[in-house]
C-alpha positions in Angstrom: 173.0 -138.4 21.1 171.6 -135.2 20.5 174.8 -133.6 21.6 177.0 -135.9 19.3 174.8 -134.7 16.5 175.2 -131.0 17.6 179.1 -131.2 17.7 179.1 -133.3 14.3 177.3 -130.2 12.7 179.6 -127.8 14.3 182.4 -129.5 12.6 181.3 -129.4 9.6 180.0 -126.1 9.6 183.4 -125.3 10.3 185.3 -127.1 7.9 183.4 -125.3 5.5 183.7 -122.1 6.3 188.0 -122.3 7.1 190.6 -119.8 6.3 193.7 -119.9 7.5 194.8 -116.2 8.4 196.9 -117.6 12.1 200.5 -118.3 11.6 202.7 -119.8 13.7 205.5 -118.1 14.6 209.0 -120.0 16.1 210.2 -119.6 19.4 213.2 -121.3 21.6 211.3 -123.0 23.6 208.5 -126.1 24.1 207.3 -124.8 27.9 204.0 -123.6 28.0 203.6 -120.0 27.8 200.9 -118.3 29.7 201.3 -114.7 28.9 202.5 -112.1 26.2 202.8 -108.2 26.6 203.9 -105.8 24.0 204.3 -102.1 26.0 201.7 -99.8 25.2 203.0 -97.4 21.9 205.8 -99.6 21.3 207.1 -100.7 18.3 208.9 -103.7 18.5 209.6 -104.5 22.0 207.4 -107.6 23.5 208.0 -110.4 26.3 206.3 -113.7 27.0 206.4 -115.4 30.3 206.2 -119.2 30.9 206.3 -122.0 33.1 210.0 -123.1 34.7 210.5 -119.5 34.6 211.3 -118.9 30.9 211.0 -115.7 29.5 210.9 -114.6 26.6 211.8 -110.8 24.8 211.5 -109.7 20.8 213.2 -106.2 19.7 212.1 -106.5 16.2 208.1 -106.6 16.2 208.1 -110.7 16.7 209.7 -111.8 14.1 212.4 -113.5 16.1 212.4 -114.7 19.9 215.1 -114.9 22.3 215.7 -116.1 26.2 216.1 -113.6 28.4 219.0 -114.4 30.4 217.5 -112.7 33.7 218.8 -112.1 37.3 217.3 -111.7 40.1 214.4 -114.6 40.5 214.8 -117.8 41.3 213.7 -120.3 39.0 215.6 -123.3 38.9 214.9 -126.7 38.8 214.7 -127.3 42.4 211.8 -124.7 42.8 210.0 -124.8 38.9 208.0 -121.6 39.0 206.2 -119.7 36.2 205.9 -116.3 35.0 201.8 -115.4 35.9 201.2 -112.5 34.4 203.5 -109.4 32.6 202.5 -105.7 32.5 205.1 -103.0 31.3 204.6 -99.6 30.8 207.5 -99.1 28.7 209.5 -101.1 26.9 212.0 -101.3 29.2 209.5 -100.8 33.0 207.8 -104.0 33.6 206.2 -106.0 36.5 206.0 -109.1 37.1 204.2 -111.8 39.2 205.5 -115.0 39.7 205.4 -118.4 41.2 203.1 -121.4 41.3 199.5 -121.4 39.0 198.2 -118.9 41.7 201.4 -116.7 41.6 203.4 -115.8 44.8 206.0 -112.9 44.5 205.9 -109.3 42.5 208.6 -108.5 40.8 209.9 -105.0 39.0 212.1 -104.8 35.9 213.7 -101.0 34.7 216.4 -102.6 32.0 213.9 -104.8 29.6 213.6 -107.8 31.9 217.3 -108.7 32.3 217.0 -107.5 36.4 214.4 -108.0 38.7 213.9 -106.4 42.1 211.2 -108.2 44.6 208.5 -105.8 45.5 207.8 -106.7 49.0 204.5 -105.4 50.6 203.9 -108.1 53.0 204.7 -105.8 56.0 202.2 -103.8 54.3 199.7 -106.1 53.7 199.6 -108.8 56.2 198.7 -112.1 54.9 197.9 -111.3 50.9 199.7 -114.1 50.1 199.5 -114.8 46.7 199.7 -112.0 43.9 198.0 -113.4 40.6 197.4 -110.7 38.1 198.1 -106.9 37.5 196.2 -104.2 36.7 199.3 -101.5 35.6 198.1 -97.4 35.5 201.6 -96.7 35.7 204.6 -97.1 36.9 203.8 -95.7 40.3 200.6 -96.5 40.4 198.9 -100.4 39.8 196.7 -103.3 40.9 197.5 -106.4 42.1 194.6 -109.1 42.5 195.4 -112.7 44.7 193.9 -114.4 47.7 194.9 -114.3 51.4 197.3 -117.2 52.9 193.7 -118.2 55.0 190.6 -116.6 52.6 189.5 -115.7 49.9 189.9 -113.0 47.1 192.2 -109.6 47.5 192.8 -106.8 45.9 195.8 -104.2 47.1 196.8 -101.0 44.8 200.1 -99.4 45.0 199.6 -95.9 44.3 202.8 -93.2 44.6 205.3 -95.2 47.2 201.9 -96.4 49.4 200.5 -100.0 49.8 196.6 -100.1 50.5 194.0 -103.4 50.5 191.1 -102.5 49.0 187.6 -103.6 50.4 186.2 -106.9 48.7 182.7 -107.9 49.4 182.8 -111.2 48.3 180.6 -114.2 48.5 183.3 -116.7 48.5 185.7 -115.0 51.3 186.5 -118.6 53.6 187.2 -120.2 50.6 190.0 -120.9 48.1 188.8 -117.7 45.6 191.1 -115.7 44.0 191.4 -112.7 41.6 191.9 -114.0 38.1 192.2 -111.4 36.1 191.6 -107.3 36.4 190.7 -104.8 34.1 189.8 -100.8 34.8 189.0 -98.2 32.0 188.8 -94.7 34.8 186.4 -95.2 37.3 185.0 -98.5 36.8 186.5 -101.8 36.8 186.1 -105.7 36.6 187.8 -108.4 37.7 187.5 -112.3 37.5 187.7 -114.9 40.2 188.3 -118.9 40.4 184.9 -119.0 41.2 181.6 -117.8 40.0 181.6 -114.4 41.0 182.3 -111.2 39.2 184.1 -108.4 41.6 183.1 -104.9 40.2 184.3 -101.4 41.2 183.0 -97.7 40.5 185.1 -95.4 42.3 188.5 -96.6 41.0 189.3 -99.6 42.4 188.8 -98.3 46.0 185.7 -100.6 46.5 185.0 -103.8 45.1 181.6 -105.8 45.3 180.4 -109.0 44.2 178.5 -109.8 40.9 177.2 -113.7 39.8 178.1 -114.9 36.9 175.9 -117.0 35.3 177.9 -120.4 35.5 175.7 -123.1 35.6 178.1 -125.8 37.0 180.1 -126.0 40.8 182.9 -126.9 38.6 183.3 -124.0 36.0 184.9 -120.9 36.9 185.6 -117.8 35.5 188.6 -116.9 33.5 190.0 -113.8 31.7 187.7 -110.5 31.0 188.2 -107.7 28.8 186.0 -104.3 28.5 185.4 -103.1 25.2 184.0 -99.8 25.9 182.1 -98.0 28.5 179.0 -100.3 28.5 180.3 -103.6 27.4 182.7 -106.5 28.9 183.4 -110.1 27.9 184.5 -112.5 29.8 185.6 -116.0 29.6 185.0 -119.2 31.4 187.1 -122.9 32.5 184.2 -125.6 31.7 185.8 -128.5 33.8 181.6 -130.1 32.9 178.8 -130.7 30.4 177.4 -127.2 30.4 176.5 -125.3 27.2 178.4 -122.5 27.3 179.8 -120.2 24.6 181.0 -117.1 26.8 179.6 -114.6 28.8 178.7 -110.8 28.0 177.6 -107.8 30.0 175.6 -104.8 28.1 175.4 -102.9 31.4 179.1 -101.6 32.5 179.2 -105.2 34.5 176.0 -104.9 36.3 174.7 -108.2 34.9 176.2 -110.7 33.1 174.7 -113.4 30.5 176.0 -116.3 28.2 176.2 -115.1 24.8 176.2 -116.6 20.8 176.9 -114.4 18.6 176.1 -115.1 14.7 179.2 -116.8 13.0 180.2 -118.1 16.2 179.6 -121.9 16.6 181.9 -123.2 19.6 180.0 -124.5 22.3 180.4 -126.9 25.0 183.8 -125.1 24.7 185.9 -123.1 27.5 187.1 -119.7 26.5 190.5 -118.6 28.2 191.4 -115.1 27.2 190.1 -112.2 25.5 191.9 -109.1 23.8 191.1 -106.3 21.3 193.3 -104.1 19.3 193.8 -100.9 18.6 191.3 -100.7 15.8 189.0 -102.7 17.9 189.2 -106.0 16.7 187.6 -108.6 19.3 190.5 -111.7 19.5 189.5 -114.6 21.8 190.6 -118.5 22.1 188.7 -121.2 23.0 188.7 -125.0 23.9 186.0 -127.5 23.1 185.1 -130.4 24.8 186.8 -132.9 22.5 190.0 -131.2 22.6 190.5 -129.1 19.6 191.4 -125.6 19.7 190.3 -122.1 18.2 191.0 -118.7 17.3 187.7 -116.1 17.2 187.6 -112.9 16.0 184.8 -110.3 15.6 184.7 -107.0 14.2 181.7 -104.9 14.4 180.2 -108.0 16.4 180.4 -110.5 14.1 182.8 -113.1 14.8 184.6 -116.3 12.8 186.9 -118.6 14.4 189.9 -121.0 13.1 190.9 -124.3 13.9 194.3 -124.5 15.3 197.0 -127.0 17.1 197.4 -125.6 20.5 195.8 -124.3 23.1 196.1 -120.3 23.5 196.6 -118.3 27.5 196.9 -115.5 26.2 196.7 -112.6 23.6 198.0 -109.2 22.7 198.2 -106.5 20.2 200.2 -103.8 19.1 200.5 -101.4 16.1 197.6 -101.5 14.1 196.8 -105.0 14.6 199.6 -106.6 14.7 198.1 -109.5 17.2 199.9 -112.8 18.7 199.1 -115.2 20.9 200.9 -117.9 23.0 199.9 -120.8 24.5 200.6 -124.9 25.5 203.8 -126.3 24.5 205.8 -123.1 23.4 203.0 -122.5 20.7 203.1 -118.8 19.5 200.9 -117.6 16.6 200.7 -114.4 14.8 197.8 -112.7 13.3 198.7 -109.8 10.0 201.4 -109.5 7.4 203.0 -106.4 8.7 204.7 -108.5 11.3 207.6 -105.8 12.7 208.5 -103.8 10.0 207.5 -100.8 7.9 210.0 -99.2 6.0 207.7 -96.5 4.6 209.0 -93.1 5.5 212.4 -93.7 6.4 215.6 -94.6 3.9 219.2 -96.2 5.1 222.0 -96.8 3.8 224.5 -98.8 6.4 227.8 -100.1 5.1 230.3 -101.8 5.3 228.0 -104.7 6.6 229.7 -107.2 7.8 231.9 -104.4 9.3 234.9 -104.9 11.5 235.9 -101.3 13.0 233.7 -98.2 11.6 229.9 -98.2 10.2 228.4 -95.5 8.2 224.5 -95.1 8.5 223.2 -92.5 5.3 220.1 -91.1 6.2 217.5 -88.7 5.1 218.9 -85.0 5.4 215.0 -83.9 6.2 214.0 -86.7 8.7 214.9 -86.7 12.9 215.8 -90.3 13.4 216.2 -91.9 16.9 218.8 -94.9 16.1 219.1 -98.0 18.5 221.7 -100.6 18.5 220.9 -104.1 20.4 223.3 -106.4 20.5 222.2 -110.5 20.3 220.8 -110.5 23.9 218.4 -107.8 23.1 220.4 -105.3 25.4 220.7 -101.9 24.2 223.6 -100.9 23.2 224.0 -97.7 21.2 221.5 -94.9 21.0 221.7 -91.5 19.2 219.2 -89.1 17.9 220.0 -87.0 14.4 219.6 -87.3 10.9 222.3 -87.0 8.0 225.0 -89.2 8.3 226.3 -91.0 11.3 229.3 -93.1 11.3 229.8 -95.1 14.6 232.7 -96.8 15.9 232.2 -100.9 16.1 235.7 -102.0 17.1 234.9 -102.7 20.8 231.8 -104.7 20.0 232.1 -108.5 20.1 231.3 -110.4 17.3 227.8 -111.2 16.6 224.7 -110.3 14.9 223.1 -106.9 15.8 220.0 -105.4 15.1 219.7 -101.7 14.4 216.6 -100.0 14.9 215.1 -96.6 13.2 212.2 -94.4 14.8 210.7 -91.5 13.1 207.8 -89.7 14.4 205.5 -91.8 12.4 207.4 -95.1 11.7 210.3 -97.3 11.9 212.9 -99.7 10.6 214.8 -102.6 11.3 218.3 -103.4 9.6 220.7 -106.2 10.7 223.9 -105.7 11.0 227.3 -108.3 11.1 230.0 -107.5 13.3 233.1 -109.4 12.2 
């Protein structure tokens, strides 16, 4: 009774206290979506990776989402496997793992997600079966975090053309444990497991040892983590029982753990599924009660507020600003902001004719260097130039279609659409 009572309270403290500020945001598909990734300093580019293999790519900041019509993994409906988990270090460099819910292959992207190459380390490796999540330096140098075929939790690092596994102590090693999720800021690092364990490193990933997490049931496990600076980390939980959780904080680099409730934040009895914080340092996390509904929380300067909303989100990510999105169950996608894409200060065009059939004529700012990209309606690119004046380009070989022309300064950009008849 006492808990009815609780959770009746909850609701109405937060049916008070609601502001819509998530949006959702239209996508081509109804699959579930378990991961987003916008490239670190881009502007524009982003993916999201399902299940049934779908993948998704934007070119113009998320305001509109495409299918990525991809080559070289298998994903059809005789073998229904799921993107896992996306890292690119440019917008055009990505990796990849892929599979079932634990992930089985790594895969390697160099044209914005349209090829993929199979990185094979198994002769490497031995039995490192499956590869969950990614931990991405660079592009010759990353994490990747699994279980054995036979035990438990892995780690291997790929660093300048050489494959190493790294040392795990963990307490779950016979068992069906693997590495959730990884994050490393320099030196020191934490990753999550399916179980309740934390793995911690301080040398750079080279080492990895076991921390508890204070999970008070069998049947909760640990789910995404995120470190916000040098001395504190979040982290999230699956509650699969009746426990009172709200999520779990570390004040001490990831030495020790504790469940945490911060003031504003009134979700309980609730798992918490992923974590992320933008580039001004705003805290985004989503969370699931126990009766089904789903939330939104964000804190700045440690004091959080949360927002009902319809689906459930896997994951979250930022760029610009905070420009934030996250995706979820059932092909949801929500966006965060009213910059979504675009800002036009700093950089004037003039592009006509448009429609155009043969010849375009971009007018631009005599004083401003401007990189120009042209992608045609698969989100290839198709044109790039750098200069600043005016430009005309010859069209006549382009198939018709809509095309989206994109303008980078050193401090800003712009998108224009243009109609190829």
């Amino acid at each position: 009774m006492n808990r009815i009572l609780i959770s009746l309270l909850y609701t109405i403290l937060l049916g008070v206290g609601y502001t819509q500020t998530w949006n959702q945001v239209t996508v081509p598909t109804s699959e579930n979506l378990n991961d987003i990734e916008f490239p670190e300093g881009t502007s524009s580019i982003g993916y999201i990776g399902g299940d049934n293999g779908v993948l998704l790519k934007t070119i113009d900041g998320g305001l509109s989402w495409f299918y990525v019509n991809y080559t070289g993994i298998d994903s059809s409906e005789f073998t229904p496997l799921r993107f896992v988990d996306l890292e690119f270090v440019s917008d055009d460099v990505g990796f990849a793992t892929f599979g079932n819910d634990l992930g089985w292959y790594l895969y390697k992207t160099i044209d914005g997600g349209f090829n993929w190459t199979e990185i094979n380390s198994e002769q490497n490796l031995g039995s490192f079966c499956y590869k969950n999540t990614l931990e991405v330096i660079d592009e010759n140098h990353y994490f990747v975090g699994g279980r054995a075929c036979f035990s438990g939790p892995e780690i291997a690092e790929f660093n300048n053309g050489e494959w190493s596994l790294k040392q795990v102590s963990s307490e779950f090693f016979n068992s069906d444990e693997y590495v959730k999720d990884i994050k490393i800021q320099g030196q020191l690092g934490i990753a999550s497991t399916s179980a309740s364990e934390f793995l911690r490193t301080t040398d750079g990933g080279q080492n990895w040892y076991s921390i508890t997490a204070p999970i008070l049931s069998p049947d909760d496990n640990l789910s995404d983590v995120v470190i916000i600076n040098d001395t504190v980390m979040y982290a999230g939980m699956n509650n699969n029982g009746p426990s009172l959780y709200s999520f779990f904080e570390s004040a001490d680099s990831g030495s020790n753990w504790s469940q945490i409730l911060h003031q504003g934040d009134m979700i309980m009895y609730a798992s918490w599924h992923t974590f992320n914080q933008s580039n001004i340092g705003v805290v985004y996390a989503s969370a699931t009660s126990d009766v089904n509904d789903h939330y939104m929380h964000s804190s700045i300067d440690g004091v959080w507020s949360y927002e009902l909303i319809d689906e459930k989100i896997l994951s979250i990510d930022s760029y610009g600003v905070n420009n934030t999105f996250g995706v979820g169950e059932n092909g949801f996608v929500i966006f965060n902001g009213n910059n979504i894409g675009i800002d036009e200060q700093g950089i004037g065009v003039k592009v006509y004719p448009n429609p155009a059939t043969d010849l375009i004529t971009l007018e631009l700012d005599n004083e401003t260097e401007v990189l120009l990209k042209v992608y045609d309606q698969f989100g290839a690119l198709l044109y790039m130039s750098a200069g600043k004046g005016e430009k005309t380009i010859d069209i006549s070989r382009w198939n018709p279609g809509v095309y989206t022309l994109k303008l980078e300064s050193k401090t800003c950009f712009l998108i224009e659409k243009l109609v190829k008849k």
